[in-house]
C-alpha positions as CSV (number, residue, x, y, z in Angstrom):
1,X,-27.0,47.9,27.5
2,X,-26.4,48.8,30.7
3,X,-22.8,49.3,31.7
4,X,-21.9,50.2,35.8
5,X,-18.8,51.9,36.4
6,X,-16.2,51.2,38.3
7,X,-17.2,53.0,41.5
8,X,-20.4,51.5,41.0
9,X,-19.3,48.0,40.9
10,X,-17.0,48.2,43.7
11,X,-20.0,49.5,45.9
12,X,-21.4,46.5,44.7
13,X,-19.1,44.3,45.2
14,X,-18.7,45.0,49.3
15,X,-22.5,45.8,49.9
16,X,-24.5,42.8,50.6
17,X,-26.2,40.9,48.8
18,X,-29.2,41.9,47.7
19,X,-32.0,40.8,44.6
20,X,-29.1,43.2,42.1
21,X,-26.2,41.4,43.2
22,X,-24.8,38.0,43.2
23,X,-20.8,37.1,44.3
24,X,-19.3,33.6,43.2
25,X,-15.7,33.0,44.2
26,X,-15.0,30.6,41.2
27,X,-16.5,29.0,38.3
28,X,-16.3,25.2,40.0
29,X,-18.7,22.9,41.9
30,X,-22.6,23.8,41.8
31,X,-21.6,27.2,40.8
32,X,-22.2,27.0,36.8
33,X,-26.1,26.2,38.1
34,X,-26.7,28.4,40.7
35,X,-25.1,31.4,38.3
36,X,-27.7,30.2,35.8
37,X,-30.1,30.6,38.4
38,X,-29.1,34.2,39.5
39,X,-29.0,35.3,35.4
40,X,-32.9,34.2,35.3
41,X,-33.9,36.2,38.2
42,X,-32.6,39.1,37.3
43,X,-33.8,38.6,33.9
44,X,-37.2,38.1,36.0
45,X,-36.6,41.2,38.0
46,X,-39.7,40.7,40.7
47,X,-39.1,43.7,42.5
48,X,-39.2,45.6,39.3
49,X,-36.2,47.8,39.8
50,X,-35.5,48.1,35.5
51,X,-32.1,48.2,36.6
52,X,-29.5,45.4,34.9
53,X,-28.4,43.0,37.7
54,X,-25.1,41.6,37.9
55,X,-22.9,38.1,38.8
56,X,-19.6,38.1,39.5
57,X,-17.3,35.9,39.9
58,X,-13.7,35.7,42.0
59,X,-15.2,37.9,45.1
60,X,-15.6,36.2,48.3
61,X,-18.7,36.7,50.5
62,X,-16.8,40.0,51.8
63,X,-16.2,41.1,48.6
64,X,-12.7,41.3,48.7
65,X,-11.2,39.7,45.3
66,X,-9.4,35.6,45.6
67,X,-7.5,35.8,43.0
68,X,-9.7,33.5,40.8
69,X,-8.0,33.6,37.2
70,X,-10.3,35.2,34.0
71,X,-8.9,34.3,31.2
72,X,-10.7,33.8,28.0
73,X,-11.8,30.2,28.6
74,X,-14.0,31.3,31.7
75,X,-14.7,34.6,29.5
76,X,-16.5,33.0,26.6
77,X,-18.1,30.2,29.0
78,X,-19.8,33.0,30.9
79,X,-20.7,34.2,27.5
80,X,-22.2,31.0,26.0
81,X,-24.7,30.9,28.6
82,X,-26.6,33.3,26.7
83,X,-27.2,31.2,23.6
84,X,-26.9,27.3,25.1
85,X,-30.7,27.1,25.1
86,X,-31.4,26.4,29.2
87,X,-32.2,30.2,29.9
88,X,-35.2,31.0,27.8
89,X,-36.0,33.0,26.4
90,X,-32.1,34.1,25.8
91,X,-31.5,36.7,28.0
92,X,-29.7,40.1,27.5
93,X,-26.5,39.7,28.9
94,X,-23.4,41.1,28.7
95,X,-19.8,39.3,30.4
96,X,-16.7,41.5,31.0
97,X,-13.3,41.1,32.6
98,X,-13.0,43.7,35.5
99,X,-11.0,45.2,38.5
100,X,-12.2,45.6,42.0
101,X,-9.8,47.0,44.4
102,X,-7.2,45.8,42.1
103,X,-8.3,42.6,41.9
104,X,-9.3,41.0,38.5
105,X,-12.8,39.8,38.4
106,X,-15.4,38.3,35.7
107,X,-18.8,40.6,35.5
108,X,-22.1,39.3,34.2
109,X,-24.5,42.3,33.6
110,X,-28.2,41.3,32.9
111,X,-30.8,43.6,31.9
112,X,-34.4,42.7,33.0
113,X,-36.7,41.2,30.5
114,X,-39.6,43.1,28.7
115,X,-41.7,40.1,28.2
116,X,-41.3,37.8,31.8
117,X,-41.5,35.6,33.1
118,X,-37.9,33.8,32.0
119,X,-37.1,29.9,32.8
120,X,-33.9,28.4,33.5
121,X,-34.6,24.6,32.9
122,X,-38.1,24.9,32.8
123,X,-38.2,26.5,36.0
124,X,-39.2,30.3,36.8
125,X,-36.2,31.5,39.2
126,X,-36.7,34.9,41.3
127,X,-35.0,37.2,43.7
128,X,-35.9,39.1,46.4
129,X,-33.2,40.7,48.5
130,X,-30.8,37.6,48.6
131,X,-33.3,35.1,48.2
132,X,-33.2,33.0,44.6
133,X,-36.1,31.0,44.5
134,X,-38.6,29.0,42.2
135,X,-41.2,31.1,41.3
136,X,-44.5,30.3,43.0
137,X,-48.2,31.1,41.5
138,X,-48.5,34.7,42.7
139,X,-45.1,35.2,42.0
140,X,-45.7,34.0,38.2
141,X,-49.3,36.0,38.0
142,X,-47.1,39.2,39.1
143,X,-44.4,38.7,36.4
144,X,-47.0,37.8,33.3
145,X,-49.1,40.9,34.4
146,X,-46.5,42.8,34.4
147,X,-45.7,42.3,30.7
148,X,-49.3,43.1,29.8
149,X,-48.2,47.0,30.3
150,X,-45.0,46.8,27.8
151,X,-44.5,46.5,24.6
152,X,-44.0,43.7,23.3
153,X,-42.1,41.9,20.1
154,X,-44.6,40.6,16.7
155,X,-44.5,37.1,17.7
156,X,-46.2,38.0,21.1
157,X,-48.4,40.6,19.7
158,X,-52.3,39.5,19.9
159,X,-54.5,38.1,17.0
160,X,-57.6,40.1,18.1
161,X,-60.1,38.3,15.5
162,X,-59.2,34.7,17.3
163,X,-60.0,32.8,20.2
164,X,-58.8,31.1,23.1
165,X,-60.8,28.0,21.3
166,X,-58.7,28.3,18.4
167,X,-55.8,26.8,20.3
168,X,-55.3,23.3,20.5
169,X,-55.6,22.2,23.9
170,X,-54.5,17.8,23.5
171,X,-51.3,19.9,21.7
172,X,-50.8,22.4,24.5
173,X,-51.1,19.6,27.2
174,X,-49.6,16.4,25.9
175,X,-47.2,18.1,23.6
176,X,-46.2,20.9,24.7
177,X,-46.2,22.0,28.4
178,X,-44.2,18.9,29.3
179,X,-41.5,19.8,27.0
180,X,-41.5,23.6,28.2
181,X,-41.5,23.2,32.0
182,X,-39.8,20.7,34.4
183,X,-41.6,17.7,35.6
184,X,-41.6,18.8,39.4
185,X,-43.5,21.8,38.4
186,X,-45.7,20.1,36.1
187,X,-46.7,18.0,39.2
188,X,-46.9,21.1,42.0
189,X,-48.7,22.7,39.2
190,X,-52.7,23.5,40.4
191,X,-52.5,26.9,37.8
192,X,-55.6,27.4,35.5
193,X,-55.8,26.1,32.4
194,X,-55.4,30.2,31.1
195,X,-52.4,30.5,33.5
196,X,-50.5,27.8,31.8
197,X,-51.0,29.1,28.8
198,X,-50.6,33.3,29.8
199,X,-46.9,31.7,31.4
200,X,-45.9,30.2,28.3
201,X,-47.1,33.9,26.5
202,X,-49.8,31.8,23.9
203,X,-52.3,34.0,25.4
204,X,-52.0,38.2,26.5
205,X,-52.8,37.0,30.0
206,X,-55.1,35.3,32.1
207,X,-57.4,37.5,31.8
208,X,-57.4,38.4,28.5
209,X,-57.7,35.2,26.5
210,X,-56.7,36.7,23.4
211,X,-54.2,34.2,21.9
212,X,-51.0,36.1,20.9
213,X,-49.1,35.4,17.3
214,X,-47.0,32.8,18.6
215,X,-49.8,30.9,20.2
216,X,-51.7,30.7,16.9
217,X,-48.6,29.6,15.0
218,X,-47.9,26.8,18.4
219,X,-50.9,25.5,19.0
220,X,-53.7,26.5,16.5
221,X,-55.9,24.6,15.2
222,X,-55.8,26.6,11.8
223,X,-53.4,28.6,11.3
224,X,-52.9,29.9,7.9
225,X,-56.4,32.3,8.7
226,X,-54.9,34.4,10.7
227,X,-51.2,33.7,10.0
228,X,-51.7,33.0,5.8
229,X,-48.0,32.7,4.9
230,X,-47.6,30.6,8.0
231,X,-46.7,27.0,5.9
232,X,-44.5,25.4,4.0
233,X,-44.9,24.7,0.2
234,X,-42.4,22.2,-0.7
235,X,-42.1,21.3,-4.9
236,X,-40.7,18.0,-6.3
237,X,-39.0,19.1,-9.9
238,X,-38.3,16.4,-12.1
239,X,-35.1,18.4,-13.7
240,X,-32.8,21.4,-13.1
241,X,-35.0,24.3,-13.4
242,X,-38.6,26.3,-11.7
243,X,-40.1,25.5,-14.7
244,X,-39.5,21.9,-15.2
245,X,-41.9,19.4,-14.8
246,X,-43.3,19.2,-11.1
247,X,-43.4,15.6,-9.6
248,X,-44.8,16.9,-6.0
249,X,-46.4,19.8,-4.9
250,X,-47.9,19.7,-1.6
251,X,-48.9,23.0,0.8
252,X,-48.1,22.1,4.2
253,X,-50.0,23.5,6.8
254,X,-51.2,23.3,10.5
255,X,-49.4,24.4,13.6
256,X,-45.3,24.7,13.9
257,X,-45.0,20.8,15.1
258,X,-47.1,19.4,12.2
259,X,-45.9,21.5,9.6
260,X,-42.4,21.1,10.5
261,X,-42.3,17.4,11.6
262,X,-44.8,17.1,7.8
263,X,-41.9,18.8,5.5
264,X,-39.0,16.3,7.6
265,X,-40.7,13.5,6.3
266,X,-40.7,14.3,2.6
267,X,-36.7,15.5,2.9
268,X,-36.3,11.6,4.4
269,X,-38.7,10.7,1.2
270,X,-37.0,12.6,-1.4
271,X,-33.4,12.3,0.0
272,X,-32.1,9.0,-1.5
273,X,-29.9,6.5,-0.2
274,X,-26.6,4.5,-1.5
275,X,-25.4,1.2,-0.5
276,X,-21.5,0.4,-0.1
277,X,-21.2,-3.2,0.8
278,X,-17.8,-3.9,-1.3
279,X,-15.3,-1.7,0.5
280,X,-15.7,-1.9,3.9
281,X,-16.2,-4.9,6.3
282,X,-19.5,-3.9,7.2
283,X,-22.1,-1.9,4.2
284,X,-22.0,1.8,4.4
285,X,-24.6,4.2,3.6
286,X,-24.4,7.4,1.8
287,X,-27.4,9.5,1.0
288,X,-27.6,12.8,-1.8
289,X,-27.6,15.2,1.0
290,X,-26.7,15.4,4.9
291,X,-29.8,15.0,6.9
292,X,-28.3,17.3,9.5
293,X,-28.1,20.1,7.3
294,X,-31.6,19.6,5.5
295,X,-32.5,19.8,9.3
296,X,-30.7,22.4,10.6
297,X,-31.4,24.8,7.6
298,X,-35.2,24.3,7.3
299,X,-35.2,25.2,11.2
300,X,-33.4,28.5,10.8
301,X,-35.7,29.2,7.8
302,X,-38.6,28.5,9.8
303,X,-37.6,30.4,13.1
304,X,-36.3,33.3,11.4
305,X,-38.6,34.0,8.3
306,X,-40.8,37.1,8.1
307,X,-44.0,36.5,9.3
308,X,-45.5,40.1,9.0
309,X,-46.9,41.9,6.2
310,X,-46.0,38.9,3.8
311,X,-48.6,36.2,2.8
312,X,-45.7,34.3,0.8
313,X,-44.9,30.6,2.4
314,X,-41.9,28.9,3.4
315,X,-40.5,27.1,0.2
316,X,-38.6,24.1,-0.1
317,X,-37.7,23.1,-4.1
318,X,-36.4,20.0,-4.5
319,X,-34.4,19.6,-7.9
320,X,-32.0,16.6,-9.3
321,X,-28.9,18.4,-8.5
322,X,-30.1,20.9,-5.6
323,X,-32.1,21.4,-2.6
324,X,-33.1,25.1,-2.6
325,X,-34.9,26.5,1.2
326,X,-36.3,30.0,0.7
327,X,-37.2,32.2,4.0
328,X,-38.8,35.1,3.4
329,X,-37.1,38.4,4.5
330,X,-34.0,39.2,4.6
331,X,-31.1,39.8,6.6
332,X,-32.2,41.3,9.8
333,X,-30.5,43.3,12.8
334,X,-27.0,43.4,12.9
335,X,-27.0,40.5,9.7
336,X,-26.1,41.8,6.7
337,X,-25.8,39.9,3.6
338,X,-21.9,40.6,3.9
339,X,-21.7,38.7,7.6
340,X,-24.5,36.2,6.8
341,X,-23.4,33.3,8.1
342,X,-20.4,34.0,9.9
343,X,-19.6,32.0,13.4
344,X,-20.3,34.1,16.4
345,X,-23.3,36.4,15.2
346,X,-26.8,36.1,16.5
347,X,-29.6,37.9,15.7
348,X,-33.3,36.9,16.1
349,X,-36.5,38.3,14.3
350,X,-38.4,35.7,16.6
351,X,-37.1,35.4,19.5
352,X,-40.1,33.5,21.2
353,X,-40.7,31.7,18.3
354,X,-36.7,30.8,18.4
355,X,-38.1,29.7,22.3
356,X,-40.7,27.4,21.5
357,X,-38.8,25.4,18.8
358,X,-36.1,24.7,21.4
359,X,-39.1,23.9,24.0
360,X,-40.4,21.2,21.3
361,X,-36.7,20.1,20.3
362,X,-35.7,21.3,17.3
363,X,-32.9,23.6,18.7
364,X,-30.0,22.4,20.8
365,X,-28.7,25.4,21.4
366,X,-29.0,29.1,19.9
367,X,-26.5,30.3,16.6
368,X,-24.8,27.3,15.4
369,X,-27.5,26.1,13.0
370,X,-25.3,26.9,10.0
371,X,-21.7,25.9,11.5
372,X,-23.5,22.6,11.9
373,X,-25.0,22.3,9.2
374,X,-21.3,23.1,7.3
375,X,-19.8,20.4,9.5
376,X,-21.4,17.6,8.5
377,X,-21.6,18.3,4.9
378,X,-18.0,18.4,5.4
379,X,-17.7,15.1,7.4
380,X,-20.2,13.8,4.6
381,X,-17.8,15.2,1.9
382,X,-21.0,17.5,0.6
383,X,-20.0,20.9,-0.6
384,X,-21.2,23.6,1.7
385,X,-24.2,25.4,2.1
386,X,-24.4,28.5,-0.4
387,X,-27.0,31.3,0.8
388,X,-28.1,34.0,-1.5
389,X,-29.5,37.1,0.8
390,X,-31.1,40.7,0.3
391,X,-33.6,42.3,1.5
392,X,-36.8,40.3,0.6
393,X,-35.3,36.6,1.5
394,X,-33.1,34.5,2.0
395,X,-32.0,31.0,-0.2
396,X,-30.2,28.6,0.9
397,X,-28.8,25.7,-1.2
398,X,-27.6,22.2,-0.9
399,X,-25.6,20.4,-3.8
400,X,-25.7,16.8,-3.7
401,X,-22.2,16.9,-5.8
C-alpha cells in the first residue's frame, strides 16, 4: 500500500488541486458525501496514473492547516468508509493522522482499483484535474476496457464454455440492475444491453460476451454446470447425529437470489416458534434460534466459501439441538483459525461476489456479520455462535439451548 512521505504530502497539500488530490477543511456539512465521492474516483483513476490518490482533511483551499481536531472519533469514521457498503466494491484505502507544516491533519490514501469501474451509491464518480464527476458512457467504456488488460480476482475470471445466453436477462433487469445502480442513471441510461452487464463485470466486456464467474453464479440460468458446487444442500435430521434418520433433504440450486432466498425459507420452516401469553401484557414470541444469526451466518458462508477447485456444496444440517452451516475452505488471508472471528478483521475471498450480495440486500454493511449475529443471540439469551476452522472449511454452529 502506497504510503507518501512527508515532503511528498506537503507538496501536495499546497499544489492545486488536481484528479490526485482532494483538501476538506473539516468533516461537517456535505463534506462526508463529497469525500465519498473523491475516494471512488480515485479508486476509478480515469487518467490512469496507478498512483494512490489522497483526501485530506483540516487544509484550507491554500493548503495551509485550520486547526481541525483528529482525534480517534474522525480517525475510525474515515476508516469505516471502507467497509459501510456505499463504495463498492470496497476500496483500498488506508486513513492516517498527519502533520503538514506543523499542523495536524487526517490523510486518506487510495490506491486505484484493478477491476474498475467503482460506484459510490450506485453511481460511477471520476476525476479529471479537479473535476469529480458522474461517469458518462465513454467515460464507463474507458474504465471497463481498461480492466480487460489486468488481472483479475476468481470471481471475475471468465467461464469460457458458457454464453451470454446463459445469463438470465428478466433477473439482470427487473432484479438486479435496479438494486446496483441509482435510479437517475437507470433513467439517463441508453447503454447496450452488453454494456450494462460488462459495467456490472457479469460479462469480460462488451465486446467479449463471455460471462465471467460471478455472472454465472448472479444471473445464470444453470448454474451448478459450470459452477457444480455452487448450491446449497440443507439436511433435516430427526435426532442428534449425521447418521440419524433424515427428515429433509433437498439440493438447492439456481442463481445466488434463488438459492439463497430458497434455503431462508426452510430456516423460517424448520425454526420453531413459542408462545408466552401468561407473563406479559401482551403474548411474546420466542423461537429455537435467532433469525438474525441464521441469516447473518448463512450469508458469510455463502459470500466467502471456496468456489474453486471444490465440487462440495454449501451445507446446512439441521439437528434437534443444533444448526450446523459448513463453508467450504478455510480461513483465508490474514484469518487464521486463531483470529477467526474477532471484531475488526476483514478479509474477502470474494470480493465481487461480497459486491453483489450487498447490491441484492443481503449485506448492510461489510465485517460485522458475526458481531451481529453474537448480539442478538445475546439479546435472545441464545448461546453464541461456535465456529470450528482449518484449512478445508469452516463450521459454524447454533445451539438452541
Amino acid at each position: 500500500m502506497k504510503r507518501y512521505s512527508d515532503e511528498e504530502l506537503a507538496i501536495m497539500a499546497k499544489d492545486v488541486e488536481s484528479d490526485m488530490v482532494e483538501r476538506k477543511q473539516s468533516w461537517g456539512g456535505d463534506v462526508p458525501t463529497k469525500a465519498r465521492q473523491a475516494i471512488c474516483a480515485f479508486a476509478n483513476d480515469l487518467p490512469n496514473h496507478r498512483e494512490a490518490g489522497v483526501l485530506m482533511i483540516g487544509l484550507d483551499d491554500d493548503g495551509n492547516g485550520v486547526g481541525t481536531a483528529i482525534d480517534d472519533r474522525l480517525l475510525q469514521t474515515l476508516a469505516d468508509i471502507k467497509t459501510d457498503g456505499r463504495i463498492l466494491p470496497l476500496p483500498a484505502m488506508t486513513v492516517e493522522k498527519r502533520q503538514v507544516d506543523d499542523s495536524d491533519i487526517a490523510v486518506v490514501t487510495v490506491v486505484p482499483c484493478n477491476v474498475p469501474p467503482v460506484k459510490f451509491d450506485g453511481r460511477i464518480w471520476i476525476r479529471t484535474g479537479p473535476r469529480r464527476a458522474i461517469a458518462n458512457e465513454q467515460e464507463e467504456r474507458i474504465l471497463i476496457e481498461r480492466r480487460r488488460h489486468r488481472a483479475v480476482p476468481y470471481d471475475l475470471s471468465p467461464i469460457y464454455r458458457a454464453k451470454i445466453g446463459d445469463l438470465s436477462r428478466a433477473v439482470f433487469e427487473d432484479e438486479y440492475l435496479p438494486r446496483a445502480f441509482a435510479p437517475d442513471i437507470l433513467e439517463a441510461n441508453h447503454r447496450t444491453y452488453e454494456e450494462r452487464l460488462a459495467s456490472c463485470r457479469m460479462i469480460v466486456s462488451p465486446e467479449d460476451t463471455t460471462p465471467t464467474f460471478l455472472g454465472v453464479l448472479t444471473l445464470g440460468k444453470n448454474v451448478t454446470e459450470y459452477i457444480p458446487g455452487a448450491y446449497v444442500l440443507f439436511l433435516r435430521l430427526a435426532g442428534d447425529k449425521l447418521s440419524d434418520e433424515v427428515v429433509d433433504a433437498i439440493e438447492i440450486r439456481g442463481h445466488i437470489q434463488k438459492v439463497i432466498n430458497a434455503t431462508l425459507d426452510k430456516f423460517n420452516a424448520y425454526n420453531r416458534n413459542a408462545y408466552d401469553i401468561t407473563t406479559a401484557p401482551t403474548h411474546k414470541i420466542t423461537s429455537d434460534y435467532s433469525m438474525v444469526a441464521l441469516e447473518q451466518l448463512f450469508y458469510n458462508a455463502v459470500m466467502h466459501r471456496n468456489y474453486e477447485g471444490t465440487n462440495a456444496p454449501t451445507r446446512v444440517e439441521w439437528y434437534n439441538d443444533r444448526v450446523e452451516i459448513i463453508s467450504p475452505g478455510g480461513a483465508y488471508g490474514n484469518i487464521t483459525p486463531e483470529n477467526f472471528g474477532k471484531p475488526g478483521l476483514v478479509e474477502y475471498r470474494n470480493l465481487y461476489i461480497a459486491d453483489t450480495m450487498k447490491n441484492l440486500g443481503y449485506v448492510q454493511s461489510f465485517g460485522r456479520g458475526i458481531y451481529i449475529a453474537r448480539a442478538d443471540c445475546l439479546q435472545k439469551g441464545k448461546p453464541a455462535p461456535e465456529f470450528e476452522v482449518d484449512e478445508s472449511l469452516v463450521r459454524c454452529i447454533l445451539r438452541s439451548a
